[in-house]
Steps between C-alpha positions, in 0.01 A plus 500: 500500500283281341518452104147565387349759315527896723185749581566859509168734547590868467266823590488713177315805536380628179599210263290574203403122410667280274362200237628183591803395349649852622805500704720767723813547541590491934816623642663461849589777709321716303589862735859389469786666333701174425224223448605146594425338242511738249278432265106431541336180429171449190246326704160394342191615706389205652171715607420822580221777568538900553672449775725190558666332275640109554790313355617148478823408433790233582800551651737507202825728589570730738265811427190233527680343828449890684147527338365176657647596826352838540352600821116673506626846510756480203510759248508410071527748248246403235496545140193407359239393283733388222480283218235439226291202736261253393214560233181393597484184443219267272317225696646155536847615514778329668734637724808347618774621728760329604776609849502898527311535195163414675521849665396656165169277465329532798318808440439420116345212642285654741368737241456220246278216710423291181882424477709154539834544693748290528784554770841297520787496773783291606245392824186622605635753733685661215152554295506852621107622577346162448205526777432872365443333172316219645260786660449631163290178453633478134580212312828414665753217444856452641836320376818486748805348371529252845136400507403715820199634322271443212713323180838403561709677241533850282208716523442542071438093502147600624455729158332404252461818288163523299490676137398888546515470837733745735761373745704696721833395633716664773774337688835390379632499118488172422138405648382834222704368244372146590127697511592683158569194298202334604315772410633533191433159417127529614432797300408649843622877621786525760551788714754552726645720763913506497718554874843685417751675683458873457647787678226792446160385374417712248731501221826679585718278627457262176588175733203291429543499109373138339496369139179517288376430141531904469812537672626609860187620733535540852322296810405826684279705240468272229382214726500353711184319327613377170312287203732219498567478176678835480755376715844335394482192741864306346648827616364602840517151629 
């Protein structure tokens, strides 16, 4: 099994729509009485409609190791829309998205077409939907930290924040905290959209708590989208 980013395309009749940013939660062996694994899996909406929804994701543990090997046929439970998603966004923002993170941006892209986005990997085949994004015909540019594609290096050394403009940032913590300082030092809006374990999806199980400016709020219903400078970076990190 290869290591690159998964596709999983699931029939759901009667989904009622979601914003992008939203997420469900998607559990294995969802008719059984003793699921294996247990607990279901937050996955961002890579894209969707009324009836299908599709998710892109890398093989991480065991739980996303099943998913990614599913046969056409399989059966998910599906908890879903959650999450606050995106805000529509002002022209000439940036987005930038870096591993699993760039599952969140797609759509926000494809409703936004006057956007910059900036996508990062470890190689090119790790820059999870790049010829999607390439259809979009938006302003694209790449960074990959062995020089496969586009810059050679971290994906935030192509931002260069502009005062009152917005930039969005979804991937791993340290590329948003890297996206948040220099932000914060351009006087320019960051928003971002947090991953975190959680168990439920909707505020029960209390597993997806993070530190903000206001105290403790949670991944699932408080976020995931997130201004970042609510968010307690020196302590999630």
């Amino acid at each position: 099994m290869s290591a690159g980013p998964r596709r999983v395309v699931l029939r759901v009749p009667g989904w009622p729509g979601h914003r992008p940013g939203q997420f469900a939660m998607l559990a294995l062996d969802p008719e059984s009485a003793h699921r294996d694994p247990l607990l279901a899996r937050p996955m961002a909406v890579y894209r969707g409609d009324a009836s299908a929804l599709e998710f892109r994701f890398k093989v991480v543990g065991r739980g996303t190791r099943i998913l990614g090997s599913l046969t056409t046929g399989s059966r998910l439970g599906v908890v879903g829309p959650l999450g606050n998603g995106f805000p529509s966004l002002p022209p000439a923002s940036v987005l930038v998205g870096g591993g699993t993170g760039i599952a969140s941006l797609y759509e926000l892209a494809a409703h936004h077409s006057r956007v910059r986005v900036l996508l990062g990997g470890k190689t090119q085949e790790e820059v999870l939907g790049l010829e999607d994004f390439e259809a979009l015909g938006v302003d694209l540019q790449v960074a990959t930290e062995d020089g496969s594609r586009g810059h050679k290096g971290l994906v935030t050394d192509l931002l260069e924040p502009e005062p009152d403009r917005t930039v969005v940032a979804c991937g791993p913590t340290p590329m948003m905290w890297a996206a948040a300082e220099l932000c914060r030092k351009a006087g320019a809006r960051c928003l971002v959209s947090l991953e975190s374990p959680m168990a439920c999806g909707f505020g029960i199980c209390l597993g997806c708590a993070i530190p903000t400016g206001a105290g403790f709020r949670y991944v699932c219903t408080d976020g995931p989208v997130f201004d970042a400078e609510e968010i307690r970076w020196e302590e999630l990190a």
